[in-house]
C-alpha positions in Angstrom: 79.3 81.8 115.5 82.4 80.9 114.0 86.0 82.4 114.8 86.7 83.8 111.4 90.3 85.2 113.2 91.0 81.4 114.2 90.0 80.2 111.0 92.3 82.4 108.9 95.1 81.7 112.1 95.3 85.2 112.6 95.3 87.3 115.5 92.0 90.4 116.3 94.5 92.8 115.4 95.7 91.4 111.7 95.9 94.2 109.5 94.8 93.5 105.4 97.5 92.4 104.3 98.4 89.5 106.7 94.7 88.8 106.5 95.2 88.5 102.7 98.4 86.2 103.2 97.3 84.2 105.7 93.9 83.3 103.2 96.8 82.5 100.0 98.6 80.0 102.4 95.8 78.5 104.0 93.7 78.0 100.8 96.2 76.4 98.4 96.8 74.6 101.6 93.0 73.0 102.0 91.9 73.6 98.4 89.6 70.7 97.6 92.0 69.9 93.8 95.5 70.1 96.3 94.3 68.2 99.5 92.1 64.9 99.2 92.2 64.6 102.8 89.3 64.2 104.4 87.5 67.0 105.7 89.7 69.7 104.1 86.2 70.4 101.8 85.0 71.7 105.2 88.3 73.9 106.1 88.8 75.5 103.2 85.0 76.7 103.1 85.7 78.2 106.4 88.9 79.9 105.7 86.8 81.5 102.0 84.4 82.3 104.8 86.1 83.9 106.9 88.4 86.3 104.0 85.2 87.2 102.8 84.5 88.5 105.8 87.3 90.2 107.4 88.5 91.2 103.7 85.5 93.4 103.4 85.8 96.8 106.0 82.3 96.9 106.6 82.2 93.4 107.2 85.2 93.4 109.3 84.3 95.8 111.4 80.7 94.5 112.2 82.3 91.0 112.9 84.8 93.2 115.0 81.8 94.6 116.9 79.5 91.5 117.5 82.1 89.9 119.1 83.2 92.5 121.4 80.0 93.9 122.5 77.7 90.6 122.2 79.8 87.4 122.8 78.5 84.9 120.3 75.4 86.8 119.5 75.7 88.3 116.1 74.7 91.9 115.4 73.5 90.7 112.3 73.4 87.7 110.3 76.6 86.0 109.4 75.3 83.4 107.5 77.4 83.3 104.4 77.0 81.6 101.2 79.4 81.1 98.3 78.7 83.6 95.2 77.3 81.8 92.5 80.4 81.6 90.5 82.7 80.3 93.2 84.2 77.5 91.8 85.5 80.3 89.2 86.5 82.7 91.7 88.4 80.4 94.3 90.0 77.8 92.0 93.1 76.6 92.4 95.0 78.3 89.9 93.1 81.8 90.8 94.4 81.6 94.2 97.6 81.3 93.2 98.4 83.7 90.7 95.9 86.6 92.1 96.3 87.1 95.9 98.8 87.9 97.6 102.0 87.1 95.2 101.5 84.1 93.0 102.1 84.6 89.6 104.5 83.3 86.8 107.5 83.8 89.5 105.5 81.2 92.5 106.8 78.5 91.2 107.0 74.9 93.0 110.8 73.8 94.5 110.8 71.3 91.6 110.0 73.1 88.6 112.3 75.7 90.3 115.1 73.4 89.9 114.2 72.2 86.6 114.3 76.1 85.4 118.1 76.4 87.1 119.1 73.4 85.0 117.6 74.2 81.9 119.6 77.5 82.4 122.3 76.1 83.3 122.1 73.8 79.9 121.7 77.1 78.1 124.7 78.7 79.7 127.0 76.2 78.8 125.6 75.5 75.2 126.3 79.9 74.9 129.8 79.5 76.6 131.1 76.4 74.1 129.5 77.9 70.9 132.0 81.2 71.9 134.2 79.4 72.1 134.2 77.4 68.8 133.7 80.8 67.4 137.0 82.2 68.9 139.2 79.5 68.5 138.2 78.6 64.8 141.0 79.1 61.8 
């Protein structure tokens, strides 16, 4: 049985909300489109896995139990397979913008600078047209 708290990096006691951070970072981190590395196919499955999991209550708390009472013997089944719309549901671009932050304002370093220039630009442009206004016979 996999260690869904490993996989996630994430200690037994993670509450939702660092369980639904922790999946964000890791994720846009391993996903297949980002990272062509090898074996990050594999990761990333595991850390969808493993959300799915402890992101459920129910399924939280029987993971919770099957590894405190029977040590690598499941309760029940854990074996997990991807909905049939996953590529839909954990794309890229989903992952971004729907858990955990994201959105129009989680924006890359670059495109973050880009935005300060181009206001910047603006800024300036405003401040001369004033300017010309004030000053003009």
């Amino acid at each position: 049985m996999d260690d869904y708290y490993a996989a996630l990096e994430l200690n037994k006691n993670a509450s939702l909300d660092e369980i639904r951070k922790s999946f964000r970072t890791l994720a846009l981190k391993y996903h297949p489109d980002k990272n062509k590395d090898e074996g990050s196919k594999e990761k990333f499955m595991k850390i969808v896995e493993a959300y799915e999991v402890l992101s459920d209550a129910n399924g939280k708390k029987n993971y919770d139990e099957s590894i405190t009472i029977k040590k690598n013997k499941p309760k029940y089944d854990f074996a997990w397979t991807p909905s049939a719309d996953f590529e839909r549901v954990y794309s890229y671009w989903r992952i971004k913008n729907t858990y955990v932050g994201g959105g129009i304002w989680d924006i890359g370093e670059k495109a973050s600078k880009a935005m300060w220039k181009a206001t910047i630009i603006l800024l300036a442009s405003l401040a001369s047209m004033a300017l010309i206004i004030l000053f003009l016979p």
